[in-house]
C-alpha positions as CSV (number, residue, x, y, z in Angstrom):
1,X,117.0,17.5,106.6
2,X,115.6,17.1,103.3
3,X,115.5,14.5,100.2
4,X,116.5,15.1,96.5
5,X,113.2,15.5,95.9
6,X,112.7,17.8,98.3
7,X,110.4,16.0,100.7
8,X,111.3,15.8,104.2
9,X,114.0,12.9,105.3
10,X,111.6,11.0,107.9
11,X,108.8,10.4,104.8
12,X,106.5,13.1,105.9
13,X,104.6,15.4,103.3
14,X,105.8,19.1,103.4
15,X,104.3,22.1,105.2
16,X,102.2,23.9,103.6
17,X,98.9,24.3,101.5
18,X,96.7,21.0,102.3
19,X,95.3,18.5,99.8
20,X,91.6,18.8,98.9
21,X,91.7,15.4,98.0
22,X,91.3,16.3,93.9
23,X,94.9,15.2,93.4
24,X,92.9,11.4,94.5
25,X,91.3,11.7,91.1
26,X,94.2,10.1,89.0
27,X,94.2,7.2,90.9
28,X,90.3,7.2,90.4
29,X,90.4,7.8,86.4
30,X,93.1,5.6,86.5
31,X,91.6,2.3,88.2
32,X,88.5,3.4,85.6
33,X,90.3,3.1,82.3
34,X,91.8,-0.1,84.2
35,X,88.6,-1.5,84.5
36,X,87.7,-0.9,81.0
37,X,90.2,-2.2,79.7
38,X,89.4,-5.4,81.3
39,X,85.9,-5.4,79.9
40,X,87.5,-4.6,76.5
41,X,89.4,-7.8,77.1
42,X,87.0,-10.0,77.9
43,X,84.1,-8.8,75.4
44,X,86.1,-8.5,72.0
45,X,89.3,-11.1,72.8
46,X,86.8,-13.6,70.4
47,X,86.8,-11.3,67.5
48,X,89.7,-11.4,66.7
49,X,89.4,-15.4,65.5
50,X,86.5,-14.1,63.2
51,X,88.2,-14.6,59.4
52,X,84.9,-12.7,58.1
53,X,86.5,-9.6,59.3
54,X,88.1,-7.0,57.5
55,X,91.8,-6.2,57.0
56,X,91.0,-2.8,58.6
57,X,88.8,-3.8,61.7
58,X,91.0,-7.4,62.3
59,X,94.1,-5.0,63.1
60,X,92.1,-2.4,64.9
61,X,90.5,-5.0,67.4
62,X,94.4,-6.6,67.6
63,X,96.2,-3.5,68.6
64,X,93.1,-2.3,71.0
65,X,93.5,-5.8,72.6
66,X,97.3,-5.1,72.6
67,X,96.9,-1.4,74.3
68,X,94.6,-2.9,76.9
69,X,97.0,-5.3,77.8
70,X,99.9,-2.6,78.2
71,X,96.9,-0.2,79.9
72,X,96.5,-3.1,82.6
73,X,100.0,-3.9,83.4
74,X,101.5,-0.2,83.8
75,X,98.0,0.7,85.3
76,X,98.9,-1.4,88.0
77,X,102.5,-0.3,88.3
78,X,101.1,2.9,89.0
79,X,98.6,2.1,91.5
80,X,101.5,0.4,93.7
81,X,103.1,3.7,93.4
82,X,100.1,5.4,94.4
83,X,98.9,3.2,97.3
84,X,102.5,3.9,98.7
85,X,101.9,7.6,98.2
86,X,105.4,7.5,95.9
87,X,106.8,10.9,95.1
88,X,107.2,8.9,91.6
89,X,103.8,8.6,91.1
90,X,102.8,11.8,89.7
91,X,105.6,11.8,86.8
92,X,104.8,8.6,86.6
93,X,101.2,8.9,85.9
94,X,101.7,12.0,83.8
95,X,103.7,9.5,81.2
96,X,101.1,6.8,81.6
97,X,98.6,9.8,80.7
98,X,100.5,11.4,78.2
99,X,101.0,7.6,76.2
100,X,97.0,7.4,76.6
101,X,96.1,10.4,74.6
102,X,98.6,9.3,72.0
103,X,96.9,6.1,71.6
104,X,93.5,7.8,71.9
105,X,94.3,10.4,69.0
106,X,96.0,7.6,66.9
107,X,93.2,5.5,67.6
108,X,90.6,8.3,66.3
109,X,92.4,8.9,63.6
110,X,92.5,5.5,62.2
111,X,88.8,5.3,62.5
112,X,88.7,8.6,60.7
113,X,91.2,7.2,57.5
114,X,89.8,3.7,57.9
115,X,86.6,3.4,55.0
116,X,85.0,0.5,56.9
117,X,84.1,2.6,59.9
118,X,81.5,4.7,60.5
119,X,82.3,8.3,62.3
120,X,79.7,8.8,64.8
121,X,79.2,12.0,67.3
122,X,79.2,9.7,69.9
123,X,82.8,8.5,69.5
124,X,83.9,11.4,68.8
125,X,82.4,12.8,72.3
126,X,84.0,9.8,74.0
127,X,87.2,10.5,72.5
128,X,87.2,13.9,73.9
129,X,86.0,13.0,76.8
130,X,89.0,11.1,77.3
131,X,91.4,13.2,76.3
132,X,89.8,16.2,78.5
133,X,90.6,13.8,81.8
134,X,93.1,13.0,81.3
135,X,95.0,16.7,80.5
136,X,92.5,17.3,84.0
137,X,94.7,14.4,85.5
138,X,98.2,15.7,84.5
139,X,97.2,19.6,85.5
140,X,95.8,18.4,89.4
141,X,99.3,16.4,89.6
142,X,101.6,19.3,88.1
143,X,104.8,20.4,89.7
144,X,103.7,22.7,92.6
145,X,100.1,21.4,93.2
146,X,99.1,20.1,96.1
147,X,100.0,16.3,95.1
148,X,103.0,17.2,96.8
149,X,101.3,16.8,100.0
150,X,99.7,13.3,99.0
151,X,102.7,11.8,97.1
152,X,105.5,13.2,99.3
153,X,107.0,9.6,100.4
154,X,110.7,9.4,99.8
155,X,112.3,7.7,96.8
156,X,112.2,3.9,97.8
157,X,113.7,0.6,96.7
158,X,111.0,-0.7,94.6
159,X,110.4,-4.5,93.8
160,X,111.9,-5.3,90.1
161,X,109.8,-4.7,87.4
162,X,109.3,-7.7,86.4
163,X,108.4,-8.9,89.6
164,X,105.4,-6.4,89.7
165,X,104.2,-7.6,86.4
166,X,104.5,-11.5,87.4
167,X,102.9,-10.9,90.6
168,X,100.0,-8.3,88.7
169,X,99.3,-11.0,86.3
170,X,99.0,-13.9,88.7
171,X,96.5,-11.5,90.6
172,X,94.5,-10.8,87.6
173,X,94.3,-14.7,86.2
174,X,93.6,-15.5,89.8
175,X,90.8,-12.6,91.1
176,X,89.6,-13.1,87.4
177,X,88.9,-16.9,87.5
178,X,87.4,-16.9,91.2
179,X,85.2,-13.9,90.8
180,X,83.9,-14.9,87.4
181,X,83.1,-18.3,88.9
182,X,81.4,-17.0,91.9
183,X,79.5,-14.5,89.4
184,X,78.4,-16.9,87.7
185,X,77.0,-19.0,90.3
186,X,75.6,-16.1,92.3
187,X,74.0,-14.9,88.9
188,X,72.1,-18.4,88.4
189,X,71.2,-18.2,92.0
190,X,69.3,-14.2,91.5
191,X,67.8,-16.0,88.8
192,X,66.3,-19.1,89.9
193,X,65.2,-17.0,93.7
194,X,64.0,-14.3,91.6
195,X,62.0,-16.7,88.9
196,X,63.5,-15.0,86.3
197,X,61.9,-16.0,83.3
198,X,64.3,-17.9,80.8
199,X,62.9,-17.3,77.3
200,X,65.1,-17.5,75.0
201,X,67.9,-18.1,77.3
202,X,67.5,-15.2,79.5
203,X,68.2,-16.4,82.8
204,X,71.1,-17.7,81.3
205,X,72.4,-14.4,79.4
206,X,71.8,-12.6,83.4
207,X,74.0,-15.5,85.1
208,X,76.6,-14.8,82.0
209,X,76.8,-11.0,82.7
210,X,77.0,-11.3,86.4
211,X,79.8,-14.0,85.9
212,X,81.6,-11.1,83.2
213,X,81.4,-8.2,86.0
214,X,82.8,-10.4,88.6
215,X,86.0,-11.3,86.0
216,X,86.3,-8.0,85.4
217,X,86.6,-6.7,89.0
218,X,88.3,-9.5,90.2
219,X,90.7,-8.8,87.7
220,X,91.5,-5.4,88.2
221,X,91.1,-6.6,92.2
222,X,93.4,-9.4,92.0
223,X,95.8,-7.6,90.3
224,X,95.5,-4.6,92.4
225,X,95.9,-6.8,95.6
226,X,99.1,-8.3,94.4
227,X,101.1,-5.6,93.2
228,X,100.3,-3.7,96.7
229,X,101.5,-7.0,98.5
230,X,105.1,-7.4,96.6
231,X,105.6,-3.2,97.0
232,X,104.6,-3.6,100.9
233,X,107.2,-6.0,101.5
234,X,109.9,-5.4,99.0
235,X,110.0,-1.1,99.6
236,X,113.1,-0.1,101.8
237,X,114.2,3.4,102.0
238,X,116.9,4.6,99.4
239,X,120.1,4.9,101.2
């Protein structure tokens, strides 16, 4: 007996051609663009309060700040999807992927049409590198692939929405706060064991960066850790 979907009734993946684990690199690219978001976040957040910016740079750092928001929360939609090997995921993700390259293209292009920004190869290579990952992502989780084998659990009674993004953002301002706080501290310790120099505040700046990478993976851990807990306890089998 078989689902709507066409997975097996009792939840296991179909028979037939094995995973070689590339259809894992979606969750991987995803939890990446996660995490830099996060650091986007937590590095230009300040800018925006800076009235010496330009018209054209104020409302580029606002809706990048706006994006990364959206990139968190329905990155970690996904994940909770993914970690319960969802036969949603993949169409899913392919949304989440095809909503990315939009922004990516309309972000390009405003850089392009903007006259206080300065093109750069480097961007540009970024840009495409982006957008080349992400149309990688979509093809390993196509119709037919072998993601059927990974994400072949049947269609389940997910938590609310808005639960997911409640608990997600309790997770983040949680992991965020205790990890940035233990960053910091272990940061000061490195540098005082170590007897990092502090010229011009450089023992200081080291404790500062240590504190930033422990918000930002507490963040995305936090968040992660929360959204996995509701969809654990809240997923019952579609009747």
């Amino acid at each position: 007996m078989t689902s709507n979907s066409g997975t097996p009734g009792n939840g296991q993946a179909p028979a037939g051609r094995g995973d070689s684990g590339l259809s894992y690199v979606p969750v991987g690219w995803l939890i990446f663009v996660m995490a830099w978001s996060v650091y986007g976040l937590a590095s230009a957040w300040w800018l925006v309060g800076d009235s010496s910016l330009p018209d054209s740079v104020f409302y580029f750092l606002s809706g990048g700040l706006v994006a990364n928001v959206i990139t968190i929360l329905w990155g970690l939609y996904l994940l909770g999807l993914a970690f319960g090997r969802s036969a949603r995921f993949p169409r899913h993700f392919t949304m989440w992927q095809v909503a990315t390259i939009i922004w990516v293209l309309a972000r390009q292009a405003y850089v392009l049409a903007a006259p206080d920004f300065v093109v750069s190869a480097r961007g540009l290579a970024i840009a495409g590198a982006e957008i080349a990952v992400g149309v990688l992502c979509i093809y390993l989780l196509r119709r037919g692939s072998s993601a059927e084998t990974v994400y072949a659990k049947p269609r389940t009674e997910a938590p609310p929405v808005f639960v997911s993004i409640v608990a997600a953002l309790l997770g983040i301002i949680l992991g965020a706060a205790i990890s940035a706080v233990a960053g910091f501290f272990a940061g000061s310790v490195i540098a005082d064991v170590s007897d990092m120099g502090c010229f011009e505040g450089a023992c200081g700046y080291f404790a500062a960066f240590i504190g930033l990478a422990g918000l930002v993976a507490g963040a995305i851990g936090g968040g992660i850790v929360a959204v996995w807990l509701v969809h654990r306890r809240k997923s019952q089998p579609v009747a």
